[in-house]
N, CA and C atoms of all chains as a GROMACS GRO file, in nm:
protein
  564
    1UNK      N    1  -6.196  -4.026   0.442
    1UNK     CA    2  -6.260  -3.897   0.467
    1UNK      C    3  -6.153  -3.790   0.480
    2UNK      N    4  -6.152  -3.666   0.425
    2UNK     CA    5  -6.091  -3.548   0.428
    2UNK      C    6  -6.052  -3.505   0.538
    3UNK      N    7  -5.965  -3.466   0.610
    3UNK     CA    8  -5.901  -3.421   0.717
    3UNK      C    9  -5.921  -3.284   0.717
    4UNK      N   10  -6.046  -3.213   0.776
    4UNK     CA   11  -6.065  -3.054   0.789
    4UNK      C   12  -5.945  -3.016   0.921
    5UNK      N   13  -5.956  -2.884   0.903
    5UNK     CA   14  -5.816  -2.784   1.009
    5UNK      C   15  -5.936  -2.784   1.139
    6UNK      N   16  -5.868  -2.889   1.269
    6UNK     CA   17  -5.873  -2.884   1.374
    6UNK      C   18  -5.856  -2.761   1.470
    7UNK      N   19  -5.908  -2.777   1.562
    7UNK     CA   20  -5.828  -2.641   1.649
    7UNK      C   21  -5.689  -2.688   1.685
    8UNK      N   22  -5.669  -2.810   1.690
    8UNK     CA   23  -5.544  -2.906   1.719
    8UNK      C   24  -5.439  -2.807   1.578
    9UNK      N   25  -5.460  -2.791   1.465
    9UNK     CA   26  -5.372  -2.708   1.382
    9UNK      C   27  -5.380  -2.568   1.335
   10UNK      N   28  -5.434  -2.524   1.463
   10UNK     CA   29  -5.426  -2.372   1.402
   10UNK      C   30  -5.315  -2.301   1.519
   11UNK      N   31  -5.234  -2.225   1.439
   11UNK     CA   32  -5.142  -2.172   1.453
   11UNK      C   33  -5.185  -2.024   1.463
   12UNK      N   34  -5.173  -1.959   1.617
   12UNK     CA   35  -5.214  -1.820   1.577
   12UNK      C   36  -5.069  -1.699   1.627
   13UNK      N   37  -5.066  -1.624   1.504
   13UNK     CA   38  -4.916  -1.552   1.495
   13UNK      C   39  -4.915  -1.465   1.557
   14UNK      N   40  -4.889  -1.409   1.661
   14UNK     CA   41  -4.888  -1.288   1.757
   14UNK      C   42  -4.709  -1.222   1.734
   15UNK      N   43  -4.646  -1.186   1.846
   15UNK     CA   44  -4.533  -1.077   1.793
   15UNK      C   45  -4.401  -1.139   1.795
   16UNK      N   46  -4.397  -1.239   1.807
   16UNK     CA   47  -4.278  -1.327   1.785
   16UNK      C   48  -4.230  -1.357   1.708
   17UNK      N   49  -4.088  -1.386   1.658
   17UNK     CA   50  -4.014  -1.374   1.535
   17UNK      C   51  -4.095  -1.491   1.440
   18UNK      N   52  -4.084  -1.474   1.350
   18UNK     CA   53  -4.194  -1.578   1.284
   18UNK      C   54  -4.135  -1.707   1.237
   19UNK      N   55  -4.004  -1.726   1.225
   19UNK     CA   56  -3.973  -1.834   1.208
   19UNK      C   57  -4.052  -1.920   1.370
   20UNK      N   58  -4.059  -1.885   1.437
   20UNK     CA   59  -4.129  -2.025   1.597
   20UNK      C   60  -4.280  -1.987   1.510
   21UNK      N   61  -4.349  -1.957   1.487
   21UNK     CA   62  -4.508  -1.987   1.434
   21UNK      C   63  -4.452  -2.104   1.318
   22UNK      N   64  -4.352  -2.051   1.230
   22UNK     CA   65  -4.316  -2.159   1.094
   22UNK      C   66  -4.278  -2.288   1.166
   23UNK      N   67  -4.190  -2.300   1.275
   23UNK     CA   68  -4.170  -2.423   1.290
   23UNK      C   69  -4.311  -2.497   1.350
   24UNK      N   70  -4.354  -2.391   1.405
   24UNK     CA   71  -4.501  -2.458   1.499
   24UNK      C   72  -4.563  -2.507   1.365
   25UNK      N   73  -4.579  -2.500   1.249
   25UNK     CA   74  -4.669  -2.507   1.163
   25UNK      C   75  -4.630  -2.657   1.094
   26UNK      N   76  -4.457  -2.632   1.044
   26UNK     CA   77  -4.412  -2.743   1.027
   26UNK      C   78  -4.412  -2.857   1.111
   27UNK      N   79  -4.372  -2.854   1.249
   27UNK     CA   80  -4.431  -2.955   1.330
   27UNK      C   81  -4.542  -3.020   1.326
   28UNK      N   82  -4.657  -2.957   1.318
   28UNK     CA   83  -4.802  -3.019   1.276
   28UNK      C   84  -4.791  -3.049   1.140
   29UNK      N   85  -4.749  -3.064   1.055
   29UNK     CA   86  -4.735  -3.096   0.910
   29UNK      C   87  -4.691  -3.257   0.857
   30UNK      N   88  -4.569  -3.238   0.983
   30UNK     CA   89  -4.500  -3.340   1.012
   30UNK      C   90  -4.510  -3.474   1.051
   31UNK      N   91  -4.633  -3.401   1.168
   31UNK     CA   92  -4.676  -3.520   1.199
   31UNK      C   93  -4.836  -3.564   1.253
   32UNK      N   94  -4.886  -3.612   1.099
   32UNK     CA   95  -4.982  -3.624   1.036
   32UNK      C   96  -5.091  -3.538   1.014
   33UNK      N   97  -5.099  -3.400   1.050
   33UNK     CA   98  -5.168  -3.300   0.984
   33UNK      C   99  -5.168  -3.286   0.883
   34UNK      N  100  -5.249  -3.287   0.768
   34UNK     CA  101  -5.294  -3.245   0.610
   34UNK      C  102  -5.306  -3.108   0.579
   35UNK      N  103  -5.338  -3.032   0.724
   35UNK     CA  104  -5.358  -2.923   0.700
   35UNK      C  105  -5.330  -2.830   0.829
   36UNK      N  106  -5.267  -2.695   0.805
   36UNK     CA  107  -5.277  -2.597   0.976
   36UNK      C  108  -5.326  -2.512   0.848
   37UNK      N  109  -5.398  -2.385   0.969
   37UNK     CA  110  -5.428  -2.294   0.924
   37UNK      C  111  -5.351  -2.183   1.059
   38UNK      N  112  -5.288  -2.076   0.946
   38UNK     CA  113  -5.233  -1.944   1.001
   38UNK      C  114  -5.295  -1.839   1.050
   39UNK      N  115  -5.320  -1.796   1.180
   39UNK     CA  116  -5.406  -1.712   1.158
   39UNK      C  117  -5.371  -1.578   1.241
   40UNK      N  118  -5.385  -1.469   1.214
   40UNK     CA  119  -5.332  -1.325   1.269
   40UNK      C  120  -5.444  -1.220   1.291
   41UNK      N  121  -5.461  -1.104   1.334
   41UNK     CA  122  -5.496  -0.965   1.385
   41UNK      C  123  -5.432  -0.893   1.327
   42UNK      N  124  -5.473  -0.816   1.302
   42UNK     CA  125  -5.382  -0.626   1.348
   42UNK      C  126  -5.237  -0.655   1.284
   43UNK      N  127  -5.167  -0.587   1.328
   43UNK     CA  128  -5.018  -0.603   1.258
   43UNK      C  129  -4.964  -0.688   1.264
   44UNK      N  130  -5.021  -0.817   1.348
   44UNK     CA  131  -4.956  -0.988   1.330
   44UNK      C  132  -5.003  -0.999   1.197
   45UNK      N  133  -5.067  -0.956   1.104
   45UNK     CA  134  -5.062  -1.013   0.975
   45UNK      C  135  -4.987  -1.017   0.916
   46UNK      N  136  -4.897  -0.930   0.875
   46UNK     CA  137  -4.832  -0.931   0.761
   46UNK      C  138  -4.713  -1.009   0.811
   47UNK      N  139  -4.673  -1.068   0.976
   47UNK     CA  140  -4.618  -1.156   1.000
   47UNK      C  141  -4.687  -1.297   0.947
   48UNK      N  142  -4.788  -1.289   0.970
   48UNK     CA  143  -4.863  -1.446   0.922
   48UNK      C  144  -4.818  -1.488   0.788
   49UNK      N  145  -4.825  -1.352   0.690
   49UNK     CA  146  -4.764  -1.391   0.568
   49UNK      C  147  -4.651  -1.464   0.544
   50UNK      N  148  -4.560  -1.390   0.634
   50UNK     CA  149  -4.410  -1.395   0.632
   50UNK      C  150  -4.424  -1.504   0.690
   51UNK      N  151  -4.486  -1.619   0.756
   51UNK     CA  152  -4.492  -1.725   0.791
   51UNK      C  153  -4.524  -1.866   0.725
   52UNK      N  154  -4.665  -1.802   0.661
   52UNK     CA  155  -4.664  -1.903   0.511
   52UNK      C  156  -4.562  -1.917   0.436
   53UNK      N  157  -4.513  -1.802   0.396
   53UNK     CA  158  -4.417  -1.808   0.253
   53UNK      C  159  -4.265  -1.875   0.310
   54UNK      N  160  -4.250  -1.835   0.453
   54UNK     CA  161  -4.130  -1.933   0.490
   54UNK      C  162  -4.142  -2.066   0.487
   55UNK      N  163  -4.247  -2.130   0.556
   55UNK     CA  164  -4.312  -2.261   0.492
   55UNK      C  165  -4.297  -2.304   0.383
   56UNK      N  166  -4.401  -2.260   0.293
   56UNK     CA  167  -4.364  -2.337   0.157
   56UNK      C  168  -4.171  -2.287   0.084
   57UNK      N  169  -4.163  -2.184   0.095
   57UNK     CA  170  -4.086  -2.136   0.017
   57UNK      C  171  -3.939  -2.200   0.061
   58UNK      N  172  -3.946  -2.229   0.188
   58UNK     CA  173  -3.793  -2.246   0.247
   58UNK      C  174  -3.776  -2.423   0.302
   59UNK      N  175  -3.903  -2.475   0.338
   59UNK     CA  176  -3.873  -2.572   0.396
   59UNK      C  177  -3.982  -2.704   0.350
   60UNK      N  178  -4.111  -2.642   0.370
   60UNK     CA  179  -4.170  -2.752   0.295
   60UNK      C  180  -4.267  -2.706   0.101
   61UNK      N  181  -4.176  -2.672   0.035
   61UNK     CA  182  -4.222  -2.666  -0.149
   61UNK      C  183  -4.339  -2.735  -0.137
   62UNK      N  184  -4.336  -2.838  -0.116
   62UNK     CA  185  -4.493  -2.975  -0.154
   62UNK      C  186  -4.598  -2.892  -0.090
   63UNK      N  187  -4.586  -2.785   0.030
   63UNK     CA  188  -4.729  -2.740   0.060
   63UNK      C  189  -4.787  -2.648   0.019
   64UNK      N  190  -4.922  -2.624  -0.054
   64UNK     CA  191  -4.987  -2.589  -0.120
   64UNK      C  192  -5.098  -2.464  -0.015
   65UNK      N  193  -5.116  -2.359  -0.062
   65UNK     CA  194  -5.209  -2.226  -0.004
   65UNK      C  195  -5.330  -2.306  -0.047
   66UNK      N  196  -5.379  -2.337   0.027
   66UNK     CA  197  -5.561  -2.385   0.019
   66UNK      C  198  -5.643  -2.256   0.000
   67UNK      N  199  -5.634  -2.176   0.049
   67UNK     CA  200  -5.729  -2.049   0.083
   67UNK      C  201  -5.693  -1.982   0.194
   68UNK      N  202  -5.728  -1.847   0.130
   68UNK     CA  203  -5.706  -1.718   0.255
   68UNK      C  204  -5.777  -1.651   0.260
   69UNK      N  205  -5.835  -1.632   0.388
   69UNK     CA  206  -5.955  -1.509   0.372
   69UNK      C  207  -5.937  -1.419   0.449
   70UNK      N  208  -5.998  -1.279   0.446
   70UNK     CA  209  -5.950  -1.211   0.568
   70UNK      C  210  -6.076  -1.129   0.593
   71UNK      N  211  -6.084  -1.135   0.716
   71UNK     CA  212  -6.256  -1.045   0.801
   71UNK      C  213  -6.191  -0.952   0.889
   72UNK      N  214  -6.278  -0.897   0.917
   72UNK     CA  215  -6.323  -0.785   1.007
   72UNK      C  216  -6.370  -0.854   1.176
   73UNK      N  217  -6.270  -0.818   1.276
   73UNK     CA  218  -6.335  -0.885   1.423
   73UNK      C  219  -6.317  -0.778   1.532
   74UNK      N  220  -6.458  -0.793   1.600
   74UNK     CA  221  -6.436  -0.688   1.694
   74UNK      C  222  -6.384  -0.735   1.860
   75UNK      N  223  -6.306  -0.620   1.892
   75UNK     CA  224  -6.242  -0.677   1.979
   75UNK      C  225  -6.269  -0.552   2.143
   76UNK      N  226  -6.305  -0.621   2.220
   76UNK     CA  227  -6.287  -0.478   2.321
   76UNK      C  228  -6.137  -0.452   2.410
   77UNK      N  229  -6.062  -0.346   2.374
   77UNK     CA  230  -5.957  -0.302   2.458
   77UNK      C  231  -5.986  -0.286   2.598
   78UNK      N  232  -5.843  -0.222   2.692
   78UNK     CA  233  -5.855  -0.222   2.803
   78UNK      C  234  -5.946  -0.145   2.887
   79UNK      N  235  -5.986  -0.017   2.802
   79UNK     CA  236  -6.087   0.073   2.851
   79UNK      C  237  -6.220   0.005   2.803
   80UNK      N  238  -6.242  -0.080   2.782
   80UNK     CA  239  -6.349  -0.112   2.749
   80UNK      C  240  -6.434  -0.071   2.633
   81UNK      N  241  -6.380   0.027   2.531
   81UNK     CA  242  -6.374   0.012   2.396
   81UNK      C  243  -6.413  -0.081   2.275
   82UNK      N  244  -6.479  -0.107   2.176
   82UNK     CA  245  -6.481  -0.188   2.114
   82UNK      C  246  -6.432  -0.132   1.936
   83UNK      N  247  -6.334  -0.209   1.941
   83UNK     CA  248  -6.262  -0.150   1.822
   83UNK      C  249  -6.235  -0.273   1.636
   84UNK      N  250  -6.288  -0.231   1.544
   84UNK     CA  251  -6.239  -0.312   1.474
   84UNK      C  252  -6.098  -0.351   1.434
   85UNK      N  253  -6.099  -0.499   1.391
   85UNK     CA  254  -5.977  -0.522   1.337
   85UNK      C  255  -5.951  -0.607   1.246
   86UNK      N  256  -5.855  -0.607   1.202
   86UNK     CA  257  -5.864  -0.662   1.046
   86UNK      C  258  -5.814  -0.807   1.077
   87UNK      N  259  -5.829  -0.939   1.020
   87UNK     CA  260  -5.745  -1.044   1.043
   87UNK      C  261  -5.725  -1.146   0.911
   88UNK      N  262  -5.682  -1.225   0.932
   88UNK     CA  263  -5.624  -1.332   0.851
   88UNK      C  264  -5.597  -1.472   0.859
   89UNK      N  265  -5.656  -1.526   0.757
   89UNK     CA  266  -5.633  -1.681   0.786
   89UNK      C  267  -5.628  -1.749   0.684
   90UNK      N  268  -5.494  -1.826   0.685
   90UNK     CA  269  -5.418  -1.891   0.576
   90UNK      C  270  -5.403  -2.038   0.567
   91UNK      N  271  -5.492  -2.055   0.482
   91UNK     CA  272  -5.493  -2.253   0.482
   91UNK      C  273  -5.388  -2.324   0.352
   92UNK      N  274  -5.275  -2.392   0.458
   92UNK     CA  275  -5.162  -2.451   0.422
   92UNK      C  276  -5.234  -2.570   0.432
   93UNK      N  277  -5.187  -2.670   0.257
   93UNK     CA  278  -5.201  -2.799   0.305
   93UNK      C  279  -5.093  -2.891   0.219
   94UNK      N  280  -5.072  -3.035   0.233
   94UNK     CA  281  -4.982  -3.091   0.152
   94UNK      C  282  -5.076  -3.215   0.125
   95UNK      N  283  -6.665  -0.905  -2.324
   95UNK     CA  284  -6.539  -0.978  -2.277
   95UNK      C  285  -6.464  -0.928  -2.175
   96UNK      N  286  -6.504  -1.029  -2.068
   96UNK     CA  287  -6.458  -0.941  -1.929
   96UNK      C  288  -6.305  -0.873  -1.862
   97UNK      N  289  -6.357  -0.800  -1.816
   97UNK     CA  290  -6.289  -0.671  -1.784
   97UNK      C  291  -6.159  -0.767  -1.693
   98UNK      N  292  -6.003  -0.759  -1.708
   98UNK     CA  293  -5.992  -0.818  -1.637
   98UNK      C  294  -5.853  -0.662  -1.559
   99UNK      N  295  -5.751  -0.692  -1.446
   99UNK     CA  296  -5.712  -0.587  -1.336
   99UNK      C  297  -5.601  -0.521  -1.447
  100UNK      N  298  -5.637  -0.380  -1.483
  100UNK     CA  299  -5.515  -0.359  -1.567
  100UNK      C  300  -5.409  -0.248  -1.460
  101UNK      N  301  -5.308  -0.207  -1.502
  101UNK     CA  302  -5.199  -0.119  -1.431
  101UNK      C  303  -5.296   0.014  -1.358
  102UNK      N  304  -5.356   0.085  -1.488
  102UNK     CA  305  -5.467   0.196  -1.392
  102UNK      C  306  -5.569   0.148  -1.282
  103UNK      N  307  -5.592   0.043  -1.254
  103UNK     CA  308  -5.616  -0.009  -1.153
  103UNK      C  309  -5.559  -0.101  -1.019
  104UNK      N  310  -5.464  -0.083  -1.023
  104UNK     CA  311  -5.370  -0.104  -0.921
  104UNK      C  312  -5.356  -0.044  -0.802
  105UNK      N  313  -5.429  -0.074  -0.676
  105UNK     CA  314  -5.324   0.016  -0.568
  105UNK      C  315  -5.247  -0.018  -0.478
  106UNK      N  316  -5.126   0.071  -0.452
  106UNK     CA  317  -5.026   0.003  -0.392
  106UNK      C  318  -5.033   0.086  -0.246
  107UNK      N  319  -5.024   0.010  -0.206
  107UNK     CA  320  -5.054   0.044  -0.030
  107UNK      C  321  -4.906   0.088   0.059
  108UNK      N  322  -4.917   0.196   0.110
  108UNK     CA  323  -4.806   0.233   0.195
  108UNK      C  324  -4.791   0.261   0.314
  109UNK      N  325  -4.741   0.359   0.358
  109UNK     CA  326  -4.742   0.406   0.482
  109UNK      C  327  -4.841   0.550   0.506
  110UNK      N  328  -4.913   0.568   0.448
  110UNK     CA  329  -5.023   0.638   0.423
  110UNK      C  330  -5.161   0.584   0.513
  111UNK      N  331  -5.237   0.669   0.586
  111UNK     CA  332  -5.380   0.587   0.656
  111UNK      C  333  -5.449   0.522   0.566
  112UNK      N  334  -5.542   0.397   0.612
  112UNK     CA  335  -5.571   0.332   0.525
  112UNK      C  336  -5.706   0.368   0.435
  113UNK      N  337  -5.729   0.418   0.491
  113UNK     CA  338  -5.848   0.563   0.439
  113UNK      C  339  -5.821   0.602   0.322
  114UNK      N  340  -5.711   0.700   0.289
  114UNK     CA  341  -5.649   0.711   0.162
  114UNK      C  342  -5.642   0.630   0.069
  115UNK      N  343  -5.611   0.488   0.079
  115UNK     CA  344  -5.565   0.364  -0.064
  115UNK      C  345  -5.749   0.337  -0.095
  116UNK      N  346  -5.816   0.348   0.059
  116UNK     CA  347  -5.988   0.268   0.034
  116UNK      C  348  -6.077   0.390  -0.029
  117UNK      N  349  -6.019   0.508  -0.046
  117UNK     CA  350  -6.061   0.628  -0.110
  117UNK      C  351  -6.043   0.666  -0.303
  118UNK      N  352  -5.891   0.588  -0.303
  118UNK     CA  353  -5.836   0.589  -0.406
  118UNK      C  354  -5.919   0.428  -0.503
  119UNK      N  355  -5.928   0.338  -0.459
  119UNK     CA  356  -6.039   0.217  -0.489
  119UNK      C  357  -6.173   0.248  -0.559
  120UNK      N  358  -6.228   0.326  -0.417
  120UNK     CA  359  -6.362   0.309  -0.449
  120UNK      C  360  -6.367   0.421  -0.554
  121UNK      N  361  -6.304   0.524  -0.595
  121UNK     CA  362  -6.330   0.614  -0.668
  121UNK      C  363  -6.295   0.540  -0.835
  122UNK      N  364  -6.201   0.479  -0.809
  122UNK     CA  365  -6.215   0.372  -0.965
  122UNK      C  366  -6.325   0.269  -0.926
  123UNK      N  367  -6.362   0.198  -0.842
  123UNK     CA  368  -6.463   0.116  -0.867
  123UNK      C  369  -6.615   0.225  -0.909
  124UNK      N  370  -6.597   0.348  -0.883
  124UNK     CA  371  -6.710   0.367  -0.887
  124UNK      C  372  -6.720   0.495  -1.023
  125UNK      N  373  -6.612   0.459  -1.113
  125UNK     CA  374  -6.574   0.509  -1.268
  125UNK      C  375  -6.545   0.430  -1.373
  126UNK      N  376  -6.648   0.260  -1.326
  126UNK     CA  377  -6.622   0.217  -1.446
  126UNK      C  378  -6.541   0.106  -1.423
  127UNK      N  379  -6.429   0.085  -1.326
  127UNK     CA  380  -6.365  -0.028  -1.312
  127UNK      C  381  -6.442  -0.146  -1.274
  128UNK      N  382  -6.455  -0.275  -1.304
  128UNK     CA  383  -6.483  -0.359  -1.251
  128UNK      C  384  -6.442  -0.428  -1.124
  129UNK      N  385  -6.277  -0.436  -1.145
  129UNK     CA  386  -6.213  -0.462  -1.012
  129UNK      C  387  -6.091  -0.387  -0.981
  130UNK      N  388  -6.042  -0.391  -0.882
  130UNK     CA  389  -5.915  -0.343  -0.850
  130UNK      C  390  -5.865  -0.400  -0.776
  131UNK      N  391  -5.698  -0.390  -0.792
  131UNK     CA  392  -5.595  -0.507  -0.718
  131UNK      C  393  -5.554  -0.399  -0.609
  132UNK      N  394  -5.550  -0.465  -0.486
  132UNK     CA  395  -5.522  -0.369  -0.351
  132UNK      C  396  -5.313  -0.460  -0.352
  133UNK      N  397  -5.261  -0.398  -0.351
  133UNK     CA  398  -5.126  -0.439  -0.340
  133UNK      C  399  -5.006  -0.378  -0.244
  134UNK      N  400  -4.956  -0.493  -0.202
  134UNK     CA  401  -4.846  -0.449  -0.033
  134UNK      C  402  -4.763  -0.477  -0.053
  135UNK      N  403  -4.626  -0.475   0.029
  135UNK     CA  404  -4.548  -0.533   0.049
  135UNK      C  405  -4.478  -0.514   0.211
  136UNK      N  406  -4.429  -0.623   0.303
  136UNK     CA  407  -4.390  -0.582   0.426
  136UNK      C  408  -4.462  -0.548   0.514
  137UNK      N  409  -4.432  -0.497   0.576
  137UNK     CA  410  -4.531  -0.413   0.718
  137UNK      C  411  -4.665  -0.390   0.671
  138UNK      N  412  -4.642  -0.342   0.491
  138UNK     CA  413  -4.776  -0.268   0.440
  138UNK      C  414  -4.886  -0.364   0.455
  139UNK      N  415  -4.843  -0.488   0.418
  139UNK     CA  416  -4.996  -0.589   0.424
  139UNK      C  417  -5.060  -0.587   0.529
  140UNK      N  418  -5.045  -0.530   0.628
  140UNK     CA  419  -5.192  -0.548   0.753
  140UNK      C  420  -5.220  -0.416   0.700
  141UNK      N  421  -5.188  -0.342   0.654
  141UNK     CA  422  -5.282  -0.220   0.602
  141UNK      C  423  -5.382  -0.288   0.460
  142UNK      N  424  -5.310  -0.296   0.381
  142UNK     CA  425  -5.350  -0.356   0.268
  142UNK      C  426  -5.466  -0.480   0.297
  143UNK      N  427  -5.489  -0.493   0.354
  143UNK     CA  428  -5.628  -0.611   0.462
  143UNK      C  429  -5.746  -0.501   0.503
  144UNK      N  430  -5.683  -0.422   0.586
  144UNK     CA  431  -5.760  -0.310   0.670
  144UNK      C  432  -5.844  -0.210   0.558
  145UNK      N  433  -5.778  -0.187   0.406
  145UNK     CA  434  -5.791  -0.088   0.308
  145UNK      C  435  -5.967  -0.203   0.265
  146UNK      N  436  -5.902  -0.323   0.197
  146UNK     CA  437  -5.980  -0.428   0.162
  146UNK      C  438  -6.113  -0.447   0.249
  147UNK      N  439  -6.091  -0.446   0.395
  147UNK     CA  440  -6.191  -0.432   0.456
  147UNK      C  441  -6.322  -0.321   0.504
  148UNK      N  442  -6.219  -0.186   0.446
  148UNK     CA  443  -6.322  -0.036   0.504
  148UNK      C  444  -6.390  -0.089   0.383
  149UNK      N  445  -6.332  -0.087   0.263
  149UNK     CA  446  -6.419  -0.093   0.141
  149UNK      C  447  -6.507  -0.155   0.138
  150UNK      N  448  -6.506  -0.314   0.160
  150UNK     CA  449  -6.624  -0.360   0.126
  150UNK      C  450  -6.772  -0.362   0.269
  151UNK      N  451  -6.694  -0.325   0.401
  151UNK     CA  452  -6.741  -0.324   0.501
  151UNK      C  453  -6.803  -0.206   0.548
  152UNK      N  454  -6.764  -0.108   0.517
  152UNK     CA  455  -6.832   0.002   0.520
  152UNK      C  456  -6.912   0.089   0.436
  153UNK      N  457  -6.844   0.047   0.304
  153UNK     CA  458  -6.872   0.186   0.185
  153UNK      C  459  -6.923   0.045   0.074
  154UNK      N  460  -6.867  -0.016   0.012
  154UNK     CA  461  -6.908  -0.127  -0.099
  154UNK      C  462  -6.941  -0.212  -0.112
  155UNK      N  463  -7.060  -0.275   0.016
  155UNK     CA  464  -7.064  -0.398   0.033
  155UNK      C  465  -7.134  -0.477  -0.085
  156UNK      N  466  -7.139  -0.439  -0.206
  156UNK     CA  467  -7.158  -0.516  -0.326
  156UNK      C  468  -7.024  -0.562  -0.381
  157UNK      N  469  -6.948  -0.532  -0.318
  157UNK     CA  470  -6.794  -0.556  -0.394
  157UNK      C  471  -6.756  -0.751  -0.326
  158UNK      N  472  -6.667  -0.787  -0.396
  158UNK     CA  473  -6.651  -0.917  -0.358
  158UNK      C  474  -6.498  -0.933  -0.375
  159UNK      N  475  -6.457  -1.015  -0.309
  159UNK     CA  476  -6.314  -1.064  -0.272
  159UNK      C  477  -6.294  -1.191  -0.405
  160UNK      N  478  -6.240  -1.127  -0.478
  160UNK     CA  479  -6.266  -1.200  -0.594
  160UNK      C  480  -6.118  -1.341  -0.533
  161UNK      N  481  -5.991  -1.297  -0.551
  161UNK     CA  482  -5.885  -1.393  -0.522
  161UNK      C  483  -5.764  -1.272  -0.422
  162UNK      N  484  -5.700  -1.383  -0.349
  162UNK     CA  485  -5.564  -1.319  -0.255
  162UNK      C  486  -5.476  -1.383  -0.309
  163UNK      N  487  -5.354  -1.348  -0.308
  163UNK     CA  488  -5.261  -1.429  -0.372
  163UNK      C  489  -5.169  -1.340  -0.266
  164UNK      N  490  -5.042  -1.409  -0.200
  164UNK     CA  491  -4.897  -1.369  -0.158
  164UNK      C  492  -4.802  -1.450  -0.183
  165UNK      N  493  -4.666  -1.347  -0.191
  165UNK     CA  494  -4.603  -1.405  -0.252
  165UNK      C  495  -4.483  -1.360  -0.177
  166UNK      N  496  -4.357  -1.431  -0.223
  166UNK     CA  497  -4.232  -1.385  -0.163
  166UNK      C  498  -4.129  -1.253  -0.320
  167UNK      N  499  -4.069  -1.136  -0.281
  167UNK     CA  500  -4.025  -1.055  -0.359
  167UNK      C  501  -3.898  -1.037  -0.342
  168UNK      N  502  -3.765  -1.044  -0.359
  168UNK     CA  503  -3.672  -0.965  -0.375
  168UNK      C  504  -3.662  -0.847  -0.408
  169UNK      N  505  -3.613  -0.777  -0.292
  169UNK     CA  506  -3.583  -0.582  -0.356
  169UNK      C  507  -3.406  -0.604  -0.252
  170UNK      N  508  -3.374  -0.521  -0.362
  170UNK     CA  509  -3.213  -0.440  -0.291
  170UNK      C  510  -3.284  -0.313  -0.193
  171UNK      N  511  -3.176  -0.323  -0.044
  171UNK     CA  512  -3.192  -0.233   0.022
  171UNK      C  513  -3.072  -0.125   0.001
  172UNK      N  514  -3.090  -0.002   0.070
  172UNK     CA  515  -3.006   0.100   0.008
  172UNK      C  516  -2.828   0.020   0.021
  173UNK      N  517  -2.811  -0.069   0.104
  173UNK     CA  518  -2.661  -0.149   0.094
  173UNK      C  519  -2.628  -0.232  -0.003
  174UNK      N  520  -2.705  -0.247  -0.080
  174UNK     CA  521  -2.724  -0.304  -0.170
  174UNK      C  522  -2.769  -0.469  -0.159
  175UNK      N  523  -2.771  -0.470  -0.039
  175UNK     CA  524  -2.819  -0.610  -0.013
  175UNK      C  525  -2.988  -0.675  -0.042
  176UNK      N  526  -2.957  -0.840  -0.094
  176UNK     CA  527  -3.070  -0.862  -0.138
  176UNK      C  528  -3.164  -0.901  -0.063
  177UNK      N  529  -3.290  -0.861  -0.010
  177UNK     CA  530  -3.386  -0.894   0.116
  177UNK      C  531  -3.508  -0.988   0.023
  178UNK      N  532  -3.573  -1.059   0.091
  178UNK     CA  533  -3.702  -1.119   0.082
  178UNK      C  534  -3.785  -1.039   0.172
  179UNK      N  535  -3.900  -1.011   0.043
  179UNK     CA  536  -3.973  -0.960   0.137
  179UNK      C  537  -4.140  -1.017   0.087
  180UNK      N  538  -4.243  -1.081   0.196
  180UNK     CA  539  -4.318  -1.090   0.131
  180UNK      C  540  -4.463  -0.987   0.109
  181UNK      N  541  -4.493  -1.054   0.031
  181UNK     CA  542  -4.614  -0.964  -0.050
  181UNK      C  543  -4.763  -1.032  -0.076
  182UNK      N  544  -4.832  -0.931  -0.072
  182UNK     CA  545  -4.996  -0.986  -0.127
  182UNK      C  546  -5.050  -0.894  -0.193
  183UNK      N  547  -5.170  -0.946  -0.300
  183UNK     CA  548  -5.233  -0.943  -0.375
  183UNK      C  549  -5.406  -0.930  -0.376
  184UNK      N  550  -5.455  -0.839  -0.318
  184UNK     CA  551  -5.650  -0.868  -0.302
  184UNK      C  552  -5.703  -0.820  -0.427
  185UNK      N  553  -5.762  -0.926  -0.482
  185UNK     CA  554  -5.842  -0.877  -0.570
  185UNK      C  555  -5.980  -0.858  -0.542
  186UNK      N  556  -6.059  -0.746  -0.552
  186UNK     CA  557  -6.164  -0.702  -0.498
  186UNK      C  558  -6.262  -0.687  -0.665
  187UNK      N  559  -6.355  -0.695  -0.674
  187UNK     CA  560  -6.476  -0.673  -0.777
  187UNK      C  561  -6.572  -0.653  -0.747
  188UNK      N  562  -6.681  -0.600  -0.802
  188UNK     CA  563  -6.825  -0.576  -0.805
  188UNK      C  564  -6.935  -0.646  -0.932
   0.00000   0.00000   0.00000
């Protein structure tokens, strides 16, 4: 049976240098995950990217972009606000 | 014989609100284009998500997320040094 992305492999990219999300990703890859999925907000995206492509591109080639989709999530700030935001989620698999 | 993303349909997303690139879209989707490629690079891709999303979420919800594609780019910075930078690709249609 197919190994779907657990909450056990999702990786979510907030403001930290992105190589620690890449290793977090590779770690689960490593050891026996088929699949993590990347996932970001707001201006953690275009880090999320920069997280996939370090993945395949730098360390593990064999893993393959399954699918990426990206939605719309609403979120309420500190004033109690409810504001949209854009996000992302990137399915790595080998 | 279908229409497939040519250069006049290209937009490249910057440091501009994202209002502007989802303005510049829908006005070719709505002259005839079939699809248009929303295109980033760097910082730009959480805009380039956000552009993808007013459009079909607010103003085009007949439009469809046809494919994403990112990728990793080389550009020289003004030192002449060579950077990676990565990049994505939304293809949007109706």
């Amino acid at each position: 049976m197919e190994q779907r992305t657990s909450p056990d492999n999702v990786i979510y990219v907030g403001n930290k240098p992105p190589m620690n999300y890449a290793l977090a990703a590779i770690t689960q890859l490593s050891s026996g995950s088929k699949e993590v999925a990347i996932k970001a907000r707001g201006r953690a995206i275009s880090r999320a990217v920069d997280v996939a492509e370090i993945i395949r591109r730098r360390f593990m080639p064999e893993t393959k972009i399954r699918d990426i989709q990206i939605a719309t999530e609403e979120v309420t700030n500190e004033e109690g606000q409810k504001l949209n935001v854009s996000s992302i989620e990137i399915y790595l698999n080998k």
